[in-house]
N, C-alpha and C positions, 0 to 999 in steps of 0.2 A: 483430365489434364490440368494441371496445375494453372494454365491460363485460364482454362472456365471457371475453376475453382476460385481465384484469385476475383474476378470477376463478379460474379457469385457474392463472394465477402461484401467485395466495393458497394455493390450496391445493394445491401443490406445494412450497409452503415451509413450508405448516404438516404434511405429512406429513412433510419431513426433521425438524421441530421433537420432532415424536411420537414419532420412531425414537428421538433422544436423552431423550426424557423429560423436558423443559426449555419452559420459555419459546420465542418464537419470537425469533433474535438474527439479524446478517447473517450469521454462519457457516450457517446456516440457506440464506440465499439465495443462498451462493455454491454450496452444495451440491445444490439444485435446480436453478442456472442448469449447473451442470455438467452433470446429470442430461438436462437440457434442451433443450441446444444441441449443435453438434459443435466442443466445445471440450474439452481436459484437465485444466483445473484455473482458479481465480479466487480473486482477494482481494478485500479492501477497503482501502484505507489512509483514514484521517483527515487532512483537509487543509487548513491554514491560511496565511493569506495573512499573516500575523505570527505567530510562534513555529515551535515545530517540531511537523512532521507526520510519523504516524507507522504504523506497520501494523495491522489491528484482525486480520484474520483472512486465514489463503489453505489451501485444500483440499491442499495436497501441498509438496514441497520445492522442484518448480521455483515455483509459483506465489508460495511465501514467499519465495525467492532474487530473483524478479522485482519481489516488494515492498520489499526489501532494496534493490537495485541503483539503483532509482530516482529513491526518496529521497535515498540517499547520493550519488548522481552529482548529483541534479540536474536530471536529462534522460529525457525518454522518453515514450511516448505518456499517462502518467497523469498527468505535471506539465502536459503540456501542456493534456491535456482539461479539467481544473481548470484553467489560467490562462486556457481560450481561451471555456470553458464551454460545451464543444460535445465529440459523441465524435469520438475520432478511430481510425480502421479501420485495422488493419494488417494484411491479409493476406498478405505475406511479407516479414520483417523482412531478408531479402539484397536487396532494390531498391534500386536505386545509391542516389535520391536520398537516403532515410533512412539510410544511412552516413553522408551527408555533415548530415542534422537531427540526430541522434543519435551523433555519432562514436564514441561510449566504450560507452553503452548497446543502440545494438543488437550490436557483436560479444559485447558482454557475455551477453546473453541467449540469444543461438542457441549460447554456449560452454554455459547454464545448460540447454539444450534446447528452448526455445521457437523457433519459426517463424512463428509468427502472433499479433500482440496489441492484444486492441480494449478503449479505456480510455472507462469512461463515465462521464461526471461525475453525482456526486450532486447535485439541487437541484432547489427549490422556490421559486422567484422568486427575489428576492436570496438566498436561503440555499445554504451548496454547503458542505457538510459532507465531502465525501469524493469518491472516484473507487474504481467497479468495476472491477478489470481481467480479463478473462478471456483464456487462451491458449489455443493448441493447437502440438502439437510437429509437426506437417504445413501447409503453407500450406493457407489455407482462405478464402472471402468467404462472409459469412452474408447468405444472400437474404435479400427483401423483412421473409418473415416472421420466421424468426431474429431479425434483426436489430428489429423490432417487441417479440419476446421479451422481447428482452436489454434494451432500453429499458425494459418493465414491471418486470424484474428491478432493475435501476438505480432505479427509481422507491420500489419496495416498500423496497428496504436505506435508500436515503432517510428515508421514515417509519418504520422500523423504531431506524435509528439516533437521528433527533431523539427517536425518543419513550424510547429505552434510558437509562439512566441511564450513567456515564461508565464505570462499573464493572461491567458487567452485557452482559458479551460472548458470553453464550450459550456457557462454555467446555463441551469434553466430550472424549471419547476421539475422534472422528471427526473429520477436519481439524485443523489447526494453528492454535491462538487464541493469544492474547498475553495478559497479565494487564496493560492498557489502563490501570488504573490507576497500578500502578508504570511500567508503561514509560514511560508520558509524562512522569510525575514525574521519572522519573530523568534524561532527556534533557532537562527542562528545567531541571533543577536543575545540570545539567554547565553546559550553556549560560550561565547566570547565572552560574558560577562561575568561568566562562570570560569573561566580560565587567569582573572584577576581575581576573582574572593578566593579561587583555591589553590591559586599559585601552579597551572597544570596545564599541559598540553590540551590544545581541541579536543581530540579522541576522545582522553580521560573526562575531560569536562562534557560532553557530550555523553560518555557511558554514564556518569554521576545526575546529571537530569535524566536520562532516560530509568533509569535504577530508584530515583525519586516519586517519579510518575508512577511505574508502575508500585510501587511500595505501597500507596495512597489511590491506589484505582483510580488517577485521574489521567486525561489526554495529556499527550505532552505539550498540544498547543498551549493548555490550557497553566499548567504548569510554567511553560516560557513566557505567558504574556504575566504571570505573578514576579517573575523574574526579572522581567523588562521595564513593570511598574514601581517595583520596587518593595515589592507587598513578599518576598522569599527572599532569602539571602542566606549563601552559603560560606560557611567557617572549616577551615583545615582542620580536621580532629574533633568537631563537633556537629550536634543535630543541625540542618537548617532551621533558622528561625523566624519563622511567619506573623507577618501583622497584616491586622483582617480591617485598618479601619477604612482602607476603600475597595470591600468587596460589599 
């Protein structure tokens, strides 16, 4: 029954909550849905359909790399679950035709160690605050019920997220969290500053850092806080041009 099951979830992510001694956060539910499913590792990214979107949390280095890759490309089964607002199942990321949906993203991700990745949109009627992804480094299809699971799981980070504050990401020693508040800041403060050196709308200023980062194989945090220091700087019709003397 969907109420046992629901239950079930709840308190499998208020047991990860307990081990850390915190509040319950989605770091929380990525850590249960791991525990939970036969998957290796999950995030969350935050995701907006204007401005930039960004990572809240992921349980390991492929799964942060996977939240990385993404966003900075573009592509890949979490952009699309968010645009299309439906999950989308990957249980083997070598099938021809996702080469040819994802050309850049999937060799990306089986180079990062993933083989299989199922992106669930977060939402509650019009609202879609984010997308679960969870992976595993083996191809995998999650049965009936799994995949019921993983739905509850997507459900509960849902109301977990609306109800968190923006700054309030359940950080700890266990999993990989972000400090959600600077990070967004900082990316979208690049982004705006990027809309005066290049004369462009946010979008476009936002595709042009993320198009940078990736170019240079670096994070986009990482990229916007060069931005924001002043150490990057972008020219209409030319290379950006980077000074290194406060890195």
């Amino acid at each position: 029954m969907p109420t046992s099951r629901s239950s079930r979830i709840r308190l499998l992510v208020a047991d990860q909550a307990a081990l850390r001694g915190a509040r319950v956060g989605v770091v929380d539910v990525c850590m249960a849905a791991v525990a939970a499913l036969p998957v290796g590792g999950a995030g969350v990214s935050a995701m907006f359909r204007t401005g930039a979107s960004h990572p809240l949390c992921s349980t390991d280095d492929i799964s942060e790399q996977l939240e990385e890759l993404q966003l900075t490309l573009g592509e890949g089964p979490c952009v699309d679950a968010f645009t299309h607002g439906s999950a989308v199942l990957t249980p083997d990321l070598r099938t021809g035709e996702l080469q040819d949906c994802w050309p850049v993203f999937a060799d990306a991700a089986l180079e990062a160690g993933a083989r299989a990745v199922f992106a669930l949109p977060l939402q509650i009627g019009a609202i879609s605050p984010g997308v679960l992804d969870l992976y595993a480094q083996v191809p995998v299809r999650l049965d009936a019920e799994e995949l019921a699971d993983a739905l509850a799981f997507a459900e509960l980070a849902t109301l977990v997220l609306l109800d968190a504050r923006i700054d309030e990401t359940g950080a700890s020693g266990k999993g990989h969290t972000e400090d959600l508040g600077g990070y967004r800041a900082e990316i979208s403060q690049a982004t705006g500053m990027l809309t005066v050196q290049l004369g462009v709308g946010i979008e476009e200023a936002f595709v042009r850092l993320r198009a940078h980062a990736y170019a240079h194989g670096r994070q986009l945090t990482v990229v916007s806080a060069d931005v924001v220091a002043g150490r990057l700087r972008f020219s209409p019709g030319a290379e950006p041009t980077r000074s290194d003397e406060d890195t």
